[in-house]
C-alpha positions as CSV (number, residue, x, y, z in Angstrom):
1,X,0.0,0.0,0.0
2,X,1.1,3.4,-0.4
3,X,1.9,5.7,2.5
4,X,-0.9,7.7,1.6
5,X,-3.6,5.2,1.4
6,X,-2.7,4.3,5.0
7,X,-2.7,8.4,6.4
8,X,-6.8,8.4,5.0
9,X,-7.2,5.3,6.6
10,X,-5.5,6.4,9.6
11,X,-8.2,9.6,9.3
12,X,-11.0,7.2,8.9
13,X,-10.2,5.2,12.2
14,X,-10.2,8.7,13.8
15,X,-13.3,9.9,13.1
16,X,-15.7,6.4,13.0
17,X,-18.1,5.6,15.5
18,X,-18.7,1.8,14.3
19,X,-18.3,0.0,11.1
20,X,-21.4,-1.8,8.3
21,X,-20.1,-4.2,7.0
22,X,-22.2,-6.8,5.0
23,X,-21.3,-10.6,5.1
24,X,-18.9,-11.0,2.2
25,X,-16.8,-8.4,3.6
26,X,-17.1,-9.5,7.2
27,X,-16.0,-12.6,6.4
28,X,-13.0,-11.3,4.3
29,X,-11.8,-9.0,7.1
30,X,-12.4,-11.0,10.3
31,X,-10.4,-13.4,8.8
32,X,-7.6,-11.1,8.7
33,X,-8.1,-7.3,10.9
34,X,-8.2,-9.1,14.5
35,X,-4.8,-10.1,14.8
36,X,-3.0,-7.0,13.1
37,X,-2.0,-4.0,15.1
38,X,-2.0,-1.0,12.6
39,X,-6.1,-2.1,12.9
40,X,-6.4,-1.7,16.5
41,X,-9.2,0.9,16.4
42,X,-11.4,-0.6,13.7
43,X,-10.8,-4.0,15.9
44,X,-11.9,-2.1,19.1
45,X,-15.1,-0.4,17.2
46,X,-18.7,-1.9,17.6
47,X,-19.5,-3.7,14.2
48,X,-22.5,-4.0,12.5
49,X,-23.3,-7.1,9.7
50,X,-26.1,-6.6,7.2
51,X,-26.6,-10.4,5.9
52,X,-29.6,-12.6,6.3
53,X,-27.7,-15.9,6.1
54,X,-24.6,-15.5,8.7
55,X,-25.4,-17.1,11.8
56,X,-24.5,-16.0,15.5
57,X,-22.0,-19.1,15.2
58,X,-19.9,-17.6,12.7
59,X,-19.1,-14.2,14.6
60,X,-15.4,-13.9,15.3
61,X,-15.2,-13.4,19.3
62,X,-13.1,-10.4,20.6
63,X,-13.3,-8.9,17.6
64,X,-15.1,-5.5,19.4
65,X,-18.7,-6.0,19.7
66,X,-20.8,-7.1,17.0
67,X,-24.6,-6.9,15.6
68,X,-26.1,-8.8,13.1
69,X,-28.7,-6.7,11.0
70,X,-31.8,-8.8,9.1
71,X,-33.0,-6.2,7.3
72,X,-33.2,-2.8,5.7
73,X,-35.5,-1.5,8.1
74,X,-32.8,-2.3,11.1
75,X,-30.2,-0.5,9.1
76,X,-32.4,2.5,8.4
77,X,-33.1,1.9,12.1
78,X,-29.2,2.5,13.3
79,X,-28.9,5.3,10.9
80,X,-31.9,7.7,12.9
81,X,-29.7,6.9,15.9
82,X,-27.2,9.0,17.1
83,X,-23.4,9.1,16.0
């Protein structure tokens, strides 16, 4: 990666409250983002999963807390919350 790709990601930790994330790419960085260090505040950050088909089972433990979302409506739901 280039230096600069890591300094907007490094902005983007700064400023997000929580991450959406639907299965695909849940699965993709659970796999990976726990155990790396430069990831430390996306690790820490509550995560929510928009799938249908992942199962509690699959959730990676101390991987910050983590909410499954059924539906559309629950996302629009998070989204009139605050942050």
């Amino acid at each position: 990666f280039l230096p600069e790709a890591y300094a907007i990601k490094g902005r983007e930790q700064e400023e997000a409250g929580a991450l959406l994330l639907g299965r695909r790419s849940y699965e993709a960085f659970s796999a990976v983002w726990p155990g790396r260090a430069e990831f430390a505040t996306y690790n820490a950050l509550p995560k929510y999963v928009v799938s249908t088909t992942l199962g509690e089972d699959a959730l990676v433990p101390g991987w910050g807390p983590t909410t499954l979302l059924r539906s559309l409506d629950e996302v629009a739901a998070l989204k009139e919350g605050e942050g």
